[in-house]
C-alpha positions in Angstrom: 20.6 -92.4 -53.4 17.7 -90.3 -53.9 17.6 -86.4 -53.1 14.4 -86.8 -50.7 16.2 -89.5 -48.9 19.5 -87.6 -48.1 17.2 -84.9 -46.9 15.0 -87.0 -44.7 18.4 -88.7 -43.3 20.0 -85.0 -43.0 16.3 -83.2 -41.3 16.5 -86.4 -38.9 20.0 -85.9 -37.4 19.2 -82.2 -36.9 15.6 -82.7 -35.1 17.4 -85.4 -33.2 20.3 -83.4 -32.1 18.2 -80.5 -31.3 16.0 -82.6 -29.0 18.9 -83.8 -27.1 20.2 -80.3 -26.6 17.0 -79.0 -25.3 16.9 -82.1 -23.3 20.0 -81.8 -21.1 19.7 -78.0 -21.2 16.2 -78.0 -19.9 17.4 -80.5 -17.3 21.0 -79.3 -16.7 22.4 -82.1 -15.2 25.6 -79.8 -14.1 23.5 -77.0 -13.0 25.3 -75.0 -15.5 22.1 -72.9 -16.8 20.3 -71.7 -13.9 17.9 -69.7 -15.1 16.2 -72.6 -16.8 13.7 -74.1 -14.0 15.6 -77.8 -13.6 14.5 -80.7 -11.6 16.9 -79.8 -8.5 20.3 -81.4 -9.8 22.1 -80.7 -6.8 20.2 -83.4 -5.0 19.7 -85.8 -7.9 23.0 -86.3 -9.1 26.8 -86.7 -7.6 28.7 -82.9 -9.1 32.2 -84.2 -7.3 33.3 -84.9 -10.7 32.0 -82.1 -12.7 33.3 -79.5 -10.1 35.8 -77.9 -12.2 33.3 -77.4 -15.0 30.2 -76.5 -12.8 31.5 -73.8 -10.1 32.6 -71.3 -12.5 29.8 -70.7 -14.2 28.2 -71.2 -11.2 30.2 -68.2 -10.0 29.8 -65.8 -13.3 25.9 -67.1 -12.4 26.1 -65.7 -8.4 28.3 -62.9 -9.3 29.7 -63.0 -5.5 31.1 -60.1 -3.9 32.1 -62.7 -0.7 33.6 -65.4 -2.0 34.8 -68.9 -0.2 37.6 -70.9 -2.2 39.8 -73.7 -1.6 39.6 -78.0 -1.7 36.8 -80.3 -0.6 38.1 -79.3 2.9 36.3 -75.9 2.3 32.9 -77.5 1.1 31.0 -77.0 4.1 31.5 -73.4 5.0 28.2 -71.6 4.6 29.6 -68.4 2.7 26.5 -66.5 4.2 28.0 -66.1 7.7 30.8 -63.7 6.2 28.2 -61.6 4.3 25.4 -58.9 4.8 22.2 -59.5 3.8 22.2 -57.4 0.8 25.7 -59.2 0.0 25.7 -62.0 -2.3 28.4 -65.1 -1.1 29.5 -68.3 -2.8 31.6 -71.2 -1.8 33.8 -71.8 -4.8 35.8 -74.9 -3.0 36.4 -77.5 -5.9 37.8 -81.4 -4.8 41.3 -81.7 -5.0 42.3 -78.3 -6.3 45.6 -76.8 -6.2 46.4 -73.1 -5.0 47.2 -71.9 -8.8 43.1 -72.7 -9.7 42.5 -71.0 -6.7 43.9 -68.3 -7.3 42.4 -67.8 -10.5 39.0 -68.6 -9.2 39.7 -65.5 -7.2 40.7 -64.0 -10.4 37.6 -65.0 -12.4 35.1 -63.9 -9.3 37.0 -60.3 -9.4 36.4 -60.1 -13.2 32.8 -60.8 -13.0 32.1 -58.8 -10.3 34.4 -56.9 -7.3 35.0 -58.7 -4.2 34.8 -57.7 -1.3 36.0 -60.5 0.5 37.7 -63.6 0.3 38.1 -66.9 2.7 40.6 -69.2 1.6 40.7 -72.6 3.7 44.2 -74.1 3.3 46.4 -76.8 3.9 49.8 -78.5 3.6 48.7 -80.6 -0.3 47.8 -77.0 -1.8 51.7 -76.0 -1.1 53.5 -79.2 -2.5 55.7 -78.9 -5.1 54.6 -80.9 -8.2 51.5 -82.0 -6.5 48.0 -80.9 -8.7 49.7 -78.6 -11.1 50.8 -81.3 -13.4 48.6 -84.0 -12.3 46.6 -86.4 -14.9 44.4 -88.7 -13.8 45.0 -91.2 -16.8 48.7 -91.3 -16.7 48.9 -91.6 -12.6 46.4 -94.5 -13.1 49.2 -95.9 -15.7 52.2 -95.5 -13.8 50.1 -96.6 -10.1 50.3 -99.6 -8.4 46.7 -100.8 -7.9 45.0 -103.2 -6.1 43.3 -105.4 -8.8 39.5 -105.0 -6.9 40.0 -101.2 -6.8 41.1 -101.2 -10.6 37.5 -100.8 -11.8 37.0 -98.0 -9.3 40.2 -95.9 -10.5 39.7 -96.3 -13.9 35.8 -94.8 -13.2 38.0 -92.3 -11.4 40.2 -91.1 -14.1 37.6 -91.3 -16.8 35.5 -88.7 -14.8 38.0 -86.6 -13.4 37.8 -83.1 -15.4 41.2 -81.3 -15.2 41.5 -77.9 -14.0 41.8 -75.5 -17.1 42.9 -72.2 -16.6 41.1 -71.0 -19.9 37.7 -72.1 -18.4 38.6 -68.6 -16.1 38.0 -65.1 -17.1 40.7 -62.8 -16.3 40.8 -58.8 -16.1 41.9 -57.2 -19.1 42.6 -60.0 -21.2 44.2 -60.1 -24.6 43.2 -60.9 -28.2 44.8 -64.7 -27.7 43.1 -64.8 -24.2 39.7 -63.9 -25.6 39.8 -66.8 -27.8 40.9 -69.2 -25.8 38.5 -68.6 -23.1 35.8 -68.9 -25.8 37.1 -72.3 -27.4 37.1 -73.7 -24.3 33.5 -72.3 -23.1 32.4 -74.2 -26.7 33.7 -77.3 -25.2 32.2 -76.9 -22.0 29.0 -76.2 -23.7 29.6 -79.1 -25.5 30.3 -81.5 -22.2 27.2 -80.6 -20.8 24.3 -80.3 -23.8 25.6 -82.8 -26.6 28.2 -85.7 -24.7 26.9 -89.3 -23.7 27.6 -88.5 -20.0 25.1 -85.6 -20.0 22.5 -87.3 -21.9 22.6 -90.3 -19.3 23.2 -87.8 -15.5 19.8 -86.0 -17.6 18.1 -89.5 -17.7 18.9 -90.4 -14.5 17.7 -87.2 -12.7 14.3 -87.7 -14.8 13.7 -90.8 -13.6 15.4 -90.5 -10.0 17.7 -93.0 -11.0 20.9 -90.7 -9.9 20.7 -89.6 -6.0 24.1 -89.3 -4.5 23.7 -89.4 -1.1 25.3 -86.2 -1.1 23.5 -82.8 -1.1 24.7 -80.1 -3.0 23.3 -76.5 -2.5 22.9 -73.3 -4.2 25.2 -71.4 -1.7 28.2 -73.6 -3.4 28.2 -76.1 0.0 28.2 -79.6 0.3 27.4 -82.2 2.7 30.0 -84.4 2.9 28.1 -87.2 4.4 26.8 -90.1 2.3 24.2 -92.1 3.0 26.4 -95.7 2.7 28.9 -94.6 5.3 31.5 -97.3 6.2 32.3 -97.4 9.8 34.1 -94.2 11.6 37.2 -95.8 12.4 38.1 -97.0 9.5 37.5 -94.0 7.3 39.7 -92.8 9.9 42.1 -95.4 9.1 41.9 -95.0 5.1 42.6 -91.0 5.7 45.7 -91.6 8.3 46.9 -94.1 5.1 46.5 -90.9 3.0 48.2 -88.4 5.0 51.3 -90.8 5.7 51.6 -91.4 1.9 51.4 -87.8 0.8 53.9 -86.8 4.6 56.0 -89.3 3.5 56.2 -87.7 -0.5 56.3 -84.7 0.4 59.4 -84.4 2.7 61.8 -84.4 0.0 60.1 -82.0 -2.2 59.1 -79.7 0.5 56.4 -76.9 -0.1 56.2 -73.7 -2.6 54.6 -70.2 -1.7 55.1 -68.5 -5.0 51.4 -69.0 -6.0 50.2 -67.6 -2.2 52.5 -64.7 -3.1 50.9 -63.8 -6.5 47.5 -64.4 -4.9 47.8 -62.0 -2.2 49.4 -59.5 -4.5 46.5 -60.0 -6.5 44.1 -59.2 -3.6 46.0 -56.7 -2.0 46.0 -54.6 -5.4 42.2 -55.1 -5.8 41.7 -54.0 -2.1 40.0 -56.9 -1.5 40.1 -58.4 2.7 41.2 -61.7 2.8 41.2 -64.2 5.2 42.9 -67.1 4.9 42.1 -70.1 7.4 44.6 -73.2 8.4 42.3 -76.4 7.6 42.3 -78.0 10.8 43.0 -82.0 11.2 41.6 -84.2 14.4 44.7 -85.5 17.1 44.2 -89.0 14.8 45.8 -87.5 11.7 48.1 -84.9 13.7 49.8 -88.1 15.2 49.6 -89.5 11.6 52.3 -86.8 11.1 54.6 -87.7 13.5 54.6 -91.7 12.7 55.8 -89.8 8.9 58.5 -87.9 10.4 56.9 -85.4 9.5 55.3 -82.9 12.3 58.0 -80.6 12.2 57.7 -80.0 8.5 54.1 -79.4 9.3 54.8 -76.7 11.6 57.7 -74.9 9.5 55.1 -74.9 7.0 52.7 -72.8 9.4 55.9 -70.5 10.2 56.4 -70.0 6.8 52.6 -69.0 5.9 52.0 -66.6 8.4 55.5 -64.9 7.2 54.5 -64.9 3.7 50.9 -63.4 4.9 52.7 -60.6 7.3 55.0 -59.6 4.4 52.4 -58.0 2.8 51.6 -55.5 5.4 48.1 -55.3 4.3 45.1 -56.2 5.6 45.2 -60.3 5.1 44.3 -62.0 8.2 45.3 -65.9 9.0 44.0 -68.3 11.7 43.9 -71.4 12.9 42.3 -73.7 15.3 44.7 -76.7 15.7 45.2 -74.9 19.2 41.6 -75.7 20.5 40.9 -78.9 22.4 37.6 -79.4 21.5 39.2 -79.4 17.8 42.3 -82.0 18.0 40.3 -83.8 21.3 37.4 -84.6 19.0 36.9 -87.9 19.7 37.0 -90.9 16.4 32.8 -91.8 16.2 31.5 -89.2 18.5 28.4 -88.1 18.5 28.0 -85.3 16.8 32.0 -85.2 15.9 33.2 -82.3 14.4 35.2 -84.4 12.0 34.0 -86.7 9.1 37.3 -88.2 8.6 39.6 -86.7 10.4 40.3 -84.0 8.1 36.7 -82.8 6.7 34.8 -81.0 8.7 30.7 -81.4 9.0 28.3 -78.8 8.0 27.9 -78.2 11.8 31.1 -77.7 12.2 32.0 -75.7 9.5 29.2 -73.1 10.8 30.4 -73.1 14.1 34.0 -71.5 13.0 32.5 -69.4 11.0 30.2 -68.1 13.5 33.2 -67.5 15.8 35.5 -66.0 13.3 33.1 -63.5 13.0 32.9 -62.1 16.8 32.5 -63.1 20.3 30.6 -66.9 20.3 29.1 -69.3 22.8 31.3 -72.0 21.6 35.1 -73.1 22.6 35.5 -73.0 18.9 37.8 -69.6 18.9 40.5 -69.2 16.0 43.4 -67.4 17.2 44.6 -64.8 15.0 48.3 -65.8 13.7 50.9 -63.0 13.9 55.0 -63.4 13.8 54.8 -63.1 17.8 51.4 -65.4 18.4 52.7 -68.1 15.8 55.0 -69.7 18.4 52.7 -69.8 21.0 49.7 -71.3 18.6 52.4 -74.0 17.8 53.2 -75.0 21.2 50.0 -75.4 22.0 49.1 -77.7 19.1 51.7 -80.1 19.9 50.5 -80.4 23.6 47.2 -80.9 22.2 48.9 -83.4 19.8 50.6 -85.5 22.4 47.4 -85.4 24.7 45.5 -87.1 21.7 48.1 -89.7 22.0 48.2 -90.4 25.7 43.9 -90.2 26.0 42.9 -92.6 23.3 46.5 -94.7 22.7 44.3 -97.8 21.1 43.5 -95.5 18.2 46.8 -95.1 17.7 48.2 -98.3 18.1 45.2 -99.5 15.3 46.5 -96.7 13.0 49.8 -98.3 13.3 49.1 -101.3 12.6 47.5 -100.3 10.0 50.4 -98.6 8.3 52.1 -101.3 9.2 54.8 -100.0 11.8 54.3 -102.8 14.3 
């Protein structure tokens, strides 16, 4: 084999490599570069998957001093409402996260740049025992039970899934060992989104428009939750109340942890940074969902048990919850303009709304109550009225739900 040959063979694999390089960074499918003008990824192309590898650069990118964390359930807050306008605020909310990545997103944000604030949506799956932090996607598929026309659809679903790495986060002060392995894995980030197949073909598709989601993803960290191919109301309704019985129904025996909720308020409350953290409300559907599990009055120990944990720190953190407004639990399944996607995610609209009345005095009957050790009871009470009014006003939903979970 000739010299000039081996050369040619060599030069062309390097050209070639380059140009695919510049090609998904000049693109940036993941929106991982932003100072490189892109063709507007966050409409062109579906980030659910690539959350955990998009948001924390997206974060060292912002450099937020008001910062919004927690699950999907958190997507549409508009950070802006809690800041000033010379404040800069991010929503940091990644699908399916679990209270440990939360807390070292809070972590990470504080070692790029102080906060001043946090807002933490949360709810009963960030607290189970067992339930994200040793989760894989490719061995859950394995072990599950699965429909065989929904095979395809979780094996797409496990193949895309990127799992939450606590190396992908800076942390204050690290150590030697630290350093390095946040810079390994920030080489195999880089990696993921300049020289893999899948960023090559999300680049292509945004190029030639090929790769709309339906879903808008903007700069603030939000999303619109809302696709375009919606099935009917009721019966995402129906697929969530399936969900929430399944993971009632799991968690009962394991019960729920607040070790990580500890360290993260320690964490705060050492950096002198106000947080806020917010129940995640769910519509009188899914509250009744609960109960047909058994499993409403774990859901409300849980609630007594937060609020305890937040006022043992005697410190500034604040916690409140909604589930004790009517126009929250009473939203009606396929209202106009319902306040709930599903049951449990909130629209864009709605998101704003809570915000806005979090913040002060508001038009709306959106107001969430402030939970203390002596208005926790109260809040409570109230909830399950609400709860059982659900139930008596619209009893054909829940007879469908049952039916559907197949207690009649």
């Amino acid at each position: 084999m000739s010299r000039s040959y081996k050369v040619t063979v060599l030069g062309t694999a390097i050209i070639a490599s380059i140009c695919i390089v510049a090609f998904s960074f000049i693109v940036d499918p993941y929106k991982m570069y932003p100072s490189v003008p892109g063709l507007s990824p966050e409409t062109s192309i579906d980030l659910l998957f690539v959350k955990h590898l998009h948001t924390p650069f997206a974060v060292e990118s912002a450099r937020p001093t008001i910062l919004v964390a927690g699950n999907s359930r958190s997507a549409t807050f508009p950070p802006d409402l809690l800041s000033n306008s010379d404040e800069v605020a991010y929503n940091a909310s990644i699908p399916g996260t679990s209270l440990r990545d939360i807390r070292r997103m809070v972590e990470h944000a504080q070692a790029i740049n102080p906060l001043k604030l946090v807002f933490i949506g949360v709810d009963t799956e960030l607290f189970l025992k067992s339930a994200w932090d040793s989760y894989d996607p490719t061995e859950a598929l394995q072990q599950a039970s699965i429909a065989p026309q929904f095979e395809l659809l979780a094996e797409v679903i496990a193949n895309n899934s990127i799992p939450e790495n606590h190396n992908r986060y800076r942390k204050i002060d690290p150590s030697l060992s630290e350093r390095w392995r946040f810079l390994f894995h920030r080489v195999e980030d880089y990696w993921r989104s300049l020289f893999s197949l899948d960023a090559i073909m999300d680049s292509w598709r945004i190029v030639f428009g090929s790769g709309a989601s339906g879903e808008a993803f903007h700069d603030d960290g939000t999303w619109d939750l809302e696709g375009k191919n919606q099935s009917p109301t009721m019966a995402r309704y129906q697929r969530m109340a399936q969900q929430v019985y399944a993971s009632s129904l799991t968690a009962k025996p394991a019960g729920y942890q607040m070790d990580q909720l500890v360290e993260l308020l320690d964490f705060t409350e050492k950096n002198q940074i106000q947080t806020v953290l917010f129940i995640l409300p769910m519509q009188g559907l899914l509250l009744n969902t609960l109960e047909f599990a058994d499993a409403w009055e774990l859901h409300l120990e849980w609630q007594r048990e937060l609020v305890k944990q937040v006022n043992a720190h005697n410190s500034a953190t604040k916690i409140y919850g909604v589930e004790d407004q009517e126009k929250i639990v009473l939203d009606e399944v396929g209202a106009p303009q319902a306040l709930f996607i599903d049951g449990i995610h909130l629209s864009r609209a709605a998101g704003t709304e809570i915000l806005t009345c979090l913040q002060g005095p508001c038009n709306s009957n959106i107001q969430p109550t402030l939970l203390t050790q002596e208005s926790i009871e109260t809040y409570l009470k109230n909830s399950e009225l609400l709860r059982d009014q659900y139930a008596k006003k619209y009893p054909k939903h829940l007879t469908k739900t049952r039916w559907r979970l197949g207690l009649l």
